[in-house]
N, C-alpha and C positions, 0 to 999 in steps of 0.2 A: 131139446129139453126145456131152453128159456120159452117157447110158444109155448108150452103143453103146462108151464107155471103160471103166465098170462090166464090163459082160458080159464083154469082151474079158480082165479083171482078173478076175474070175471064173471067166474059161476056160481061168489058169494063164498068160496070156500078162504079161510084164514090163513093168509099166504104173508110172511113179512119179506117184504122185497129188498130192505135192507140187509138184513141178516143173511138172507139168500147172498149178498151179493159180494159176501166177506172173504167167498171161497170161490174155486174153479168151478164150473157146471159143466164140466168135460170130465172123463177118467183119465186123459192124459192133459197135458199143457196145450194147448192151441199153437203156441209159437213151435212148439216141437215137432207138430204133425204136418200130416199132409190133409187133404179135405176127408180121405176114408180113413183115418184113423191110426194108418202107420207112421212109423216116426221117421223122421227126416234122417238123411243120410248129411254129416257135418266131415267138414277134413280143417281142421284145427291149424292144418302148418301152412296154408292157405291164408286163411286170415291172419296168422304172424306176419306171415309175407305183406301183407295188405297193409297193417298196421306201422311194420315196421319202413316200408315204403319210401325211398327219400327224407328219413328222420337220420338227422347227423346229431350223434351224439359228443357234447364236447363238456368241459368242465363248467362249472359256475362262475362266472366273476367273481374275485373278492373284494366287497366291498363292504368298509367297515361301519359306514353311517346305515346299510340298509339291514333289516330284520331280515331270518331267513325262516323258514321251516321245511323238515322234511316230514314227509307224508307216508309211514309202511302201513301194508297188507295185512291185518294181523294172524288173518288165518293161513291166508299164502307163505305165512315168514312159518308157519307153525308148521305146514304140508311141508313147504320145502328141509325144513329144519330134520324132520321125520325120528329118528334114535339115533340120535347119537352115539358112538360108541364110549361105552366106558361108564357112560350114567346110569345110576341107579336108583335113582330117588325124582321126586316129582321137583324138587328143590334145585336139584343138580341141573333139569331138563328148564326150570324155570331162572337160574343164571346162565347159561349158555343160550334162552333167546333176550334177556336182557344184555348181555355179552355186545351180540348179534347186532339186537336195534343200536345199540350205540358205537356200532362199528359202522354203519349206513348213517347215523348221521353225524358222525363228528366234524361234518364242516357248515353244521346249522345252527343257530341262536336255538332253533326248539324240536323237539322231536315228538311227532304227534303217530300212535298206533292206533287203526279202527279196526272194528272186528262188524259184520254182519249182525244185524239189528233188526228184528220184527216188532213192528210197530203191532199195536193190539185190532184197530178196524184194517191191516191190512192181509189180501189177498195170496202173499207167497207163501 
């Protein structure tokens, strides 16, 4: 599809290459396929294994001269969170993940939530 852009830009016709190029030129992901178009076959508890690999997990030191920060997920705290039982209100559901983040980090000086972000010239 990116050659048959070329030529056409080539051919004098009004092609903006940038703008083209803010999006996919596939109908599926590239990274998800195979070269004809179907999609990869993934196994998820494979790469835990990979990941998790020889990583020992132990406490943090406490130490009171150094700063600390904890780092959550914020959409993974939200997936994980899912409904709670017993909440009925957006309010209810919105202290119970405040509750949450401050249950993960109360042995940090700061507690920093990130949620997924699309920048405006980007591609995802």
């Amino acid at each position: 599809m990116f050659c048959h852009l070329l030529i056409a830009k080539d051919a004098g016709r009004d092609v903006n290459i940038d703008c083209l190029l803010e999006s996919e030129l596939s109908e599926k992901p590239l990274s998800l396929t195979t070269s004809d178009g179907t999609l990869r076959k993934a196994n998820k508890s494979q790469l835990i294994e990979i990941f998790a690999h020889g990583v020992i997990q132990k406490d943090l030191p406490v130490t009171p001269d150094v700063n600390t920060c904890t780092i959550i997920d914020g959409m993974a705290l939200v997936q994980a969170l899912g409904k709670p039982a017993g909440l009925r209100t957006f309010g209810e559901l919105a202290d119970s993940f405040i509750d949450t983040v401050k249950s993960h980090g109360n042995l940090s000086d700061r507690i920093d939530v990130l949620f997924d972000r699309y920048e405006e010239r980007s591609i995802k």
